[in-house]
C-alpha positions as CSV (number, residue, x, y, z in Angstrom):
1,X,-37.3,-2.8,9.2
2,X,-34.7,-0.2,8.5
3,X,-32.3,0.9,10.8
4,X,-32.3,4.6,12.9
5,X,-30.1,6.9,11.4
6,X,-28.9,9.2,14.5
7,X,-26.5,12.3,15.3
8,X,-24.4,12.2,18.3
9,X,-22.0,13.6,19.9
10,X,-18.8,11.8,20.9
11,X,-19.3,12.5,24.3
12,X,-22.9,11.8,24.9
13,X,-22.8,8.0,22.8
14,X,-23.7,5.0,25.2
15,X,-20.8,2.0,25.8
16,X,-22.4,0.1,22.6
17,X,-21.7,3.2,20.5
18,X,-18.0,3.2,21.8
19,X,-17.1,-0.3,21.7
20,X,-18.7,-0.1,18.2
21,X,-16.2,2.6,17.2
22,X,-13.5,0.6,18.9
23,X,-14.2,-2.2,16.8
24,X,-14.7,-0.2,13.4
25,X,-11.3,1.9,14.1
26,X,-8.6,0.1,16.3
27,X,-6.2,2.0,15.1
28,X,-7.9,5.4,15.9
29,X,-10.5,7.3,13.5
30,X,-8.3,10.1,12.3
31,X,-7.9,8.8,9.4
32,X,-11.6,9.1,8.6
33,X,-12.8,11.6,9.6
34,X,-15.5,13.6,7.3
35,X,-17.0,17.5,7.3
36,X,-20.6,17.1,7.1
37,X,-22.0,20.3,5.8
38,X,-25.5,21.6,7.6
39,X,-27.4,25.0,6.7
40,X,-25.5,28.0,5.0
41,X,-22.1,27.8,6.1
42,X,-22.3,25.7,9.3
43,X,-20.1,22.6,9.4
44,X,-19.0,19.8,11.4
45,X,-16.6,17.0,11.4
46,X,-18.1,13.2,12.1
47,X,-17.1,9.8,11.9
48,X,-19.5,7.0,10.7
49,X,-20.2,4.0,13.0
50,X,-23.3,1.3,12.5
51,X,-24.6,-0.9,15.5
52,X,-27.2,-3.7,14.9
53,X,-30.1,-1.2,15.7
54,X,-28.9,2.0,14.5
55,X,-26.3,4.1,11.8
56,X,-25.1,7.0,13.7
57,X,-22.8,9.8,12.7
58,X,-20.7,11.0,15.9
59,X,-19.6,14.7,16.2
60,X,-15.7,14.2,17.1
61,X,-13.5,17.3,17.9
62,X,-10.6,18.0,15.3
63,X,-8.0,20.1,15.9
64,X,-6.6,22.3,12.7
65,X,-2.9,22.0,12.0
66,X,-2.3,25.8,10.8
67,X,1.7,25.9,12.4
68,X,3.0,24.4,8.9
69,X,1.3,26.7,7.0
70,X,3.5,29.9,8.1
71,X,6.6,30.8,5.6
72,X,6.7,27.1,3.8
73,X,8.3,28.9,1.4
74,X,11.5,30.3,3.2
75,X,11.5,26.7,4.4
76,X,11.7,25.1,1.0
77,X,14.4,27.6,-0.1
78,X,16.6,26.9,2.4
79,X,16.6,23.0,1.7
80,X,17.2,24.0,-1.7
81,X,19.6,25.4,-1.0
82,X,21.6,23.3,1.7
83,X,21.1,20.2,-1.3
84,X,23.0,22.2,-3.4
85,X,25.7,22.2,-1.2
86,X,25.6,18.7,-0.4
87,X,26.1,18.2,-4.4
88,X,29.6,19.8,-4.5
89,X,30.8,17.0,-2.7
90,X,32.8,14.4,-5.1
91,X,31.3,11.5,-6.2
92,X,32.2,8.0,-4.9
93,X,32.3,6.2,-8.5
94,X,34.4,2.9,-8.0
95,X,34.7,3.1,-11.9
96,X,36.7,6.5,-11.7
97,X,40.3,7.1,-12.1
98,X,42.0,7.8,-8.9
99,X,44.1,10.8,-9.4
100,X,47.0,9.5,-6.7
Protein backbone atom coordinates (compact mmCIF):
# COMPACT_ATOMS: atom_id res chain seq x y z
CA UNK A 1 0.00 0.00 0.00
CA UNK A 2 1.53 3.42 -0.68
CA UNK A 3 1.39 6.01 1.53
CA UNK A 4 -1.00 9.52 1.22
CA UNK A 5 0.83 12.22 -0.09
CA UNK A 6 -0.99 15.46 1.55
CA UNK A 7 -0.70 19.40 1.69
CA UNK A 8 -1.15 21.17 4.83
CA UNK A 9 -0.86 23.93 6.43
CA UNK A 10 1.30 24.48 9.57
CA UNK A 11 -1.46 25.47 11.44
CA UNK A 12 -4.18 23.14 10.67
CA UNK A 13 -1.62 19.61 11.05
CA UNK A 14 -2.95 17.24 13.96
CA UNK A 15 -0.38 16.49 17.17
CA UNK A 16 1.09 13.36 15.07
CA UNK A 17 2.02 15.80 12.31
CA UNK A 18 3.77 18.09 14.94
CA UNK A 19 5.53 15.71 17.00
CA UNK A 20 6.61 14.25 13.62
CA UNK A 21 8.19 17.64 12.72
CA UNK A 22 9.64 17.79 16.20
CA UNK A 23 11.28 14.65 15.68
CA UNK A 24 12.52 15.27 12.01
CA UNK A 25 13.85 18.96 13.04
CA UNK A 26 14.93 19.46 16.78
CA UNK A 27 16.82 22.01 15.97
CA UNK A 28 14.07 24.07 14.13
CA UNK A 29 13.21 23.66 10.15
CA UNK A 30 14.72 26.81 8.91
CA UNK A 31 17.27 25.37 7.54
CA UNK A 32 15.08 23.45 5.18
CA UNK A 33 12.82 25.07 4.13
CA UNK A 34 11.80 24.65 0.23
CA UNK A 35 9.61 26.95 -2.51
CA UNK A 36 7.26 24.69 -4.07
CA UNK A 37 6.19 26.27 -7.28
CA UNK A 38 2.19 25.84 -8.17
CA UNK A 39 0.41 27.38 -11.44
CA UNK A 40 2.03 30.39 -13.32
CA UNK A 41 3.76 32.37 -10.89
CA UNK A 42 2.17 31.25 -7.55
CA UNK A 43 4.57 29.87 -4.94
CA UNK A 44 4.89 28.74 -1.57
CA UNK A 45 7.41 27.76 0.93
CA UNK A 46 7.00 24.05 2.76
CA UNK A 47 8.83 21.76 4.68
CA UNK A 48 8.76 17.90 4.18
CA UNK A 49 7.60 15.64 7.06
CA UNK A 50 6.57 11.67 6.72
CA UNK A 51 4.33 9.77 9.42
CA UNK A 52 3.70 6.02 9.16
CA UNK A 53 0.41 6.62 7.16
CA UNK A 54 1.11 9.58 5.19
CA UNK A 55 4.07 12.14 3.41
CA UNK A 56 2.87 15.53 3.90
CA UNK A 57 4.28 18.82 2.72
CA UNK A 58 3.34 21.70 5.44
CA UNK A 59 2.88 25.29 4.29
CA UNK A 60 5.18 27.26 6.97
CA UNK A 61 5.35 31.16 7.00
CA UNK A 62 8.88 32.65 6.06
CA UNK A 63 9.66 35.91 6.53
CA UNK A 64 12.11 37.74 3.78
CA UNK A 65 15.23 39.31 5.07
CA UNK A 66 15.31 42.44 2.58
CA UNK A 67 17.14 45.09 5.52
CA UNK A 68 20.73 43.78 4.26
CA UNK A 69 20.09 44.29 0.99
CA UNK A 70 20.00 48.36 1.12
CA UNK A 71 23.56 50.18 0.26
CA UNK A 72 25.77 46.80 0.84
CA UNK A 73 27.97 48.65 -1.05
CA UNK A 74 28.69 51.87 1.00
CA UNK A 75 28.94 49.16 3.69
CA UNK A 76 31.73 47.29 2.14
CA UNK A 77 33.61 50.54 1.24
CA UNK A 78 33.73 51.67 4.44
CA UNK A 79 35.41 48.38 5.94
CA UNK A 80 37.71 48.74 3.20
CA UNK A 81 38.50 51.37 4.10
CA UNK A 82 38.80 51.33 8.07
CA UNK A 83 41.29 47.87 7.21
CA UNK A 84 43.41 50.06 5.51
CA UNK A 85 43.93 52.04 8.33
CA UNK A 86 44.37 49.27 10.72
CA UNK A 87 47.43 48.28 8.21
CA UNK A 88 49.52 51.41 8.97
CA UNK A 89 50.01 50.23 12.22
CA UNK A 90 53.75 48.62 12.69
CA UNK A 91 54.24 45.23 12.63
CA UNK A 92 55.07 43.10 15.74
CA UNK A 93 57.98 40.96 14.09
CA UNK A 94 60.10 39.55 17.06
CA UNK A 95 62.78 38.97 14.21
CA UNK A 96 63.04 42.90 13.60
CA UNK A 97 65.69 45.22 14.61
CA UNK A 98 64.61 47.38 17.42
CA UNK A 99 65.53 50.84 16.51
CA UNK A 100 66.23 51.94 20.47
Amino acid sequence: MEKKRLVVNYNNVSPEVLEAIRLKYPLGYSNHVIKVKTRGDDFFYAITVDTADASYLVKVPVKIDTKGNVNDDDNLEDINNEKENEDNFPDNDPNAENDE
